[in-house]
GUTOR-829478 format. One record per residue (C-alpha): residue in one letter; x, y, z. Coordinates in steps of 0.1 Angstrom, whole numbers, plus 5000, padded with zeros to 4 digits. Layout:
<rs>
AXYZ...
</rs>
This chain:
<rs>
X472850797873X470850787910X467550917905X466851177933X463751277948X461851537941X460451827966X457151727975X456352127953X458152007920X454952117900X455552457915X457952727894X458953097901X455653307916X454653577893X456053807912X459453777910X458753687872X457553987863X460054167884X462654007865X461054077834X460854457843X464754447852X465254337820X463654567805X464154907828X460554947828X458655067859X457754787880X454554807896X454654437896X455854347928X454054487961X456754697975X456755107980X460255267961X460255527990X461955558023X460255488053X460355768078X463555828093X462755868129X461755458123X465155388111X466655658138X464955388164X466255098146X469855208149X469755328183X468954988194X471654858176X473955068191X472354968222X473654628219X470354428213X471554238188X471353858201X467953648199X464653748208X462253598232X460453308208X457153478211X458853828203X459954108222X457154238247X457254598241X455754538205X453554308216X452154518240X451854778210X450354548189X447654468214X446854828224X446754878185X444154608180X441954708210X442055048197X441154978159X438754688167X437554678208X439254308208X441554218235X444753988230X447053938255X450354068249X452053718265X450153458256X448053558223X450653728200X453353618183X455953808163X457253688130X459153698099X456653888078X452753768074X453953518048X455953338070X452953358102X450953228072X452952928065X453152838100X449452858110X448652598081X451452368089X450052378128X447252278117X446152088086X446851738081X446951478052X443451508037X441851778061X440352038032X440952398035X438352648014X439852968003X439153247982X440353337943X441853507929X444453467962X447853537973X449853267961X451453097989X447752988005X447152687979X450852567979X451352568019X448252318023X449252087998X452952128015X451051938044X448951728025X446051918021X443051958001X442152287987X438552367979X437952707960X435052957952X436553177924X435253547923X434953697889X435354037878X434154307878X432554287915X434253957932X431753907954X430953627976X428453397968X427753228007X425652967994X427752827968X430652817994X428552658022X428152417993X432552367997X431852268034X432251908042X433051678072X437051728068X436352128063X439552198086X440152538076X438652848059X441753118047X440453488041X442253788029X440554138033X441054388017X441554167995X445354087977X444754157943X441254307941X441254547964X438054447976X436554458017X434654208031X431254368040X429154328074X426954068056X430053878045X430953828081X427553758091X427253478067X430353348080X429453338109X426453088102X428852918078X430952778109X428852778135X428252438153X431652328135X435552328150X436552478110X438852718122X439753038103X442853188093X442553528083X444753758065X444854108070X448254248061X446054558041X443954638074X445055018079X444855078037X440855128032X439355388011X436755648009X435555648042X434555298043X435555018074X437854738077X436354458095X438754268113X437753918120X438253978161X435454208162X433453938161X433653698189X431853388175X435153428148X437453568172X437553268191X438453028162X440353248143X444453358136X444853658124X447553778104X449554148095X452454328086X454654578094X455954568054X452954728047X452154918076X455655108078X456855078043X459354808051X458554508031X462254348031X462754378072X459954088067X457854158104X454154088113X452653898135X449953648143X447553708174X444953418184X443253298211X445553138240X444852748230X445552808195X449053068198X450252778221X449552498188X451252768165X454252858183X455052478189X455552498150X456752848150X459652798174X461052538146X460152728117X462053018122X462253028160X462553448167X462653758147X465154038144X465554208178X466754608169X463754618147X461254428169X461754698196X462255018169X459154908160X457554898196X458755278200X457655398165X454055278173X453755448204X452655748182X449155668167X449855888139X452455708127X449655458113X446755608116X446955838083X447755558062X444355528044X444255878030X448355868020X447655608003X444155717991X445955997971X448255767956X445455587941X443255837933X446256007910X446255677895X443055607885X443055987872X445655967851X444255657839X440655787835X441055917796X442555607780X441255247771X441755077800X438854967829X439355087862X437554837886X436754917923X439854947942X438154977984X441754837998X445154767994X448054917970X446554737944X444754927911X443054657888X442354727856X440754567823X442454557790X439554407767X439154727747X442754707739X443454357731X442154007733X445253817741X445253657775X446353827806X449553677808X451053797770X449054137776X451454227807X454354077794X454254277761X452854567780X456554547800X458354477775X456854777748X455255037770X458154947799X455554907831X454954617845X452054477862X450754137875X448053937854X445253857874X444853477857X448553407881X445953427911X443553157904X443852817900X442252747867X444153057855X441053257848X441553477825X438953807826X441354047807X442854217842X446054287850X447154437886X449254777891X451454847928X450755227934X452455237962X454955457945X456855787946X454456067929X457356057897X457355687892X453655727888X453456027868X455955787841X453855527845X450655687835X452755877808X453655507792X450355377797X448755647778X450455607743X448055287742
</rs>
């Protein structure tokens, strides 16, 4: 029999994610797994969607996206941050952040070229650069704090440093990068062409009165940087799969030479429902204390039994510790914890390389008031 080839990811399996989510169907348990709300997202936003259905734009979108949302998305950006992107030449619309993710490595990183990022991480970072030859370097953040030490990572930084990948708030610890964080970075690359891609899908979900820094605010970064969102998590429409990527000029034009092979435009109804939903402020401006209450019912319920609740600043994302409960790893904590007290969650060991294993598992409470109110219910009888 002919030998075939394997994909240049055959050491890669099934992310977490859908594991877990399959393990939870399985199992009817709650699935606070996988990051996705289980309510509807306001109907005026699907009102807009079919309206310009009906309207007939249904046939392909400009390959930079549809101008009315860019223009949004750059009077949204000036408005959270002071930072100016033209709507033409800076932002690009795509299929989701994942997908503006993907592309910006592929643009840009070449056999050998080293990219530093930041565990525990979203899973597609590590995978895309090796995709494209790359060599990932990591600094791992351990619990309880995940902080970032800067002179242990200026330590990562080499002569084929290509590329530094950030996430804040931070996907699964729910942690912000602080004004010294950006200040260190900014020392960390200066004098160097390391550019920075930075992903900030969670920007409008930060708690407690505290800020998001965006990576634009700061020129010396701005300059050399992509940044990254999402509508999914903005509007409560993860499966329409919409964000977008706004850079300088010099680099958008590098990234939609990739772009415009990778997946070439994105839906045109939603693009402009989008545009007209954002035209209201409100619409995204609240987000932080909806989601606020969400997670401070959470950790309340939560509060009385045996598990840790560590700092959650951003994000859906509760993380918790289990060691006063059981010593097992992460991994068989979750998956029994699914399968006996029917919730699932996400162990945190799944985001690092080393599969790290600190007794933490994550929990999605981006959820109706009564999924949550089962979930602490289960969790409780531990």
């Amino acid at each position: 029999m002919i030998q075939l080839p394997l994909s240049k990811l055959s050491n890669v399996g099934t992310t977490i994610f859908s594991q877990m989510t399959q393990l939870a169907n399985e199992n009817e348990a709650i699935n606070l797994s996988q990051g996705f709300p289980d309510f509807m997202p306001d109907s005026e936003l699907l009102d807009h969607v079919s309206h310009f259905i009906q309207k007939g734009f249904n046939q392909y979108a400009p390959m930079g996206g549809m101008m009315p949302l860019k223009e949004e998305i750059a009077r949204k950006i000036e408005n959270s941050h002071g930072a100016i992107y033209h709507p033409d030449s800076e932002i690009t619309v795509t299929a989701g952040g994942t997908q503006a993710i993907f592309t910006a490595i592929a643009t840009f990183i070449k056999k050998d070229d080293e990219v530093i990022i930041f565990e525990p991480a979203y899973d597609c970072y590590e995978p895309t650069v090796e995709l494209f030859g790359g060599i990932v370097k990591r600094f791992e953040m351990k619990a309880p704090d995940y902080e970032i030490d800067w002179n242990t990572v200026r330590g990562l930084v080499s002569d084929t440093t290509k590329m530094i990948i950030l996430n804040n708030p931070n996907n699964p610890s729910g942690k912000i990068l602080k004004e010294n964080d950006l200040q260190e970075l900014i020392k960390l690359v200066k004098d160097t062409s390391i550019l920075i891609l930075s992903d900030e899908v969670y920007e409008n979900i930060v708690f407690d009165g505290k800020q998001h820094l965006s990576i634009c605010q700061y020129p010396e970064l701005k300059e050399r940087s992509l940044l990254v969102a999402s509508f999914g998590k903005l509007f409560h429409v993860t499966g329409w799969k919409t964000g977008y990527c706004a850079a300088p000029k010099n680099l958008t034009a590098e990234f939609r030479k990739v772009h415009q092979f990778n997946v070439f435009c994105v839906n045109t109804p939603i693009q402009l429902a989008l545009a007209e939903y954002m035209k209201n402020e409100e619409h995204y401006s609240q987000l932080s204390s909806f989601f606020q209450e969400k997670r401070d019912f959470l950790r309340k319920g939560l509060a009385g039994t045996s598990f840790g609740l560590l700092d959650c600043e951003g994000t859906y994302f509760q993380a918790l510790t289990f060691d006063k409960i059981s010593d097992k790893n992460d991994f068989d904590f979750a998956s029994e914890l699914t399968v006996n007290q029917k919730v699932a969650s996400v162990p945190f060991s799944s985001f690092y390389k080393n599969k790290i294993n600190d007794h933490v598992i994550r929990l999605c409470f981006a959820k109706k008031q009564e999924t949550l109110e089962r979930a602490i219910e289960n969790l409780s009888r531990l």
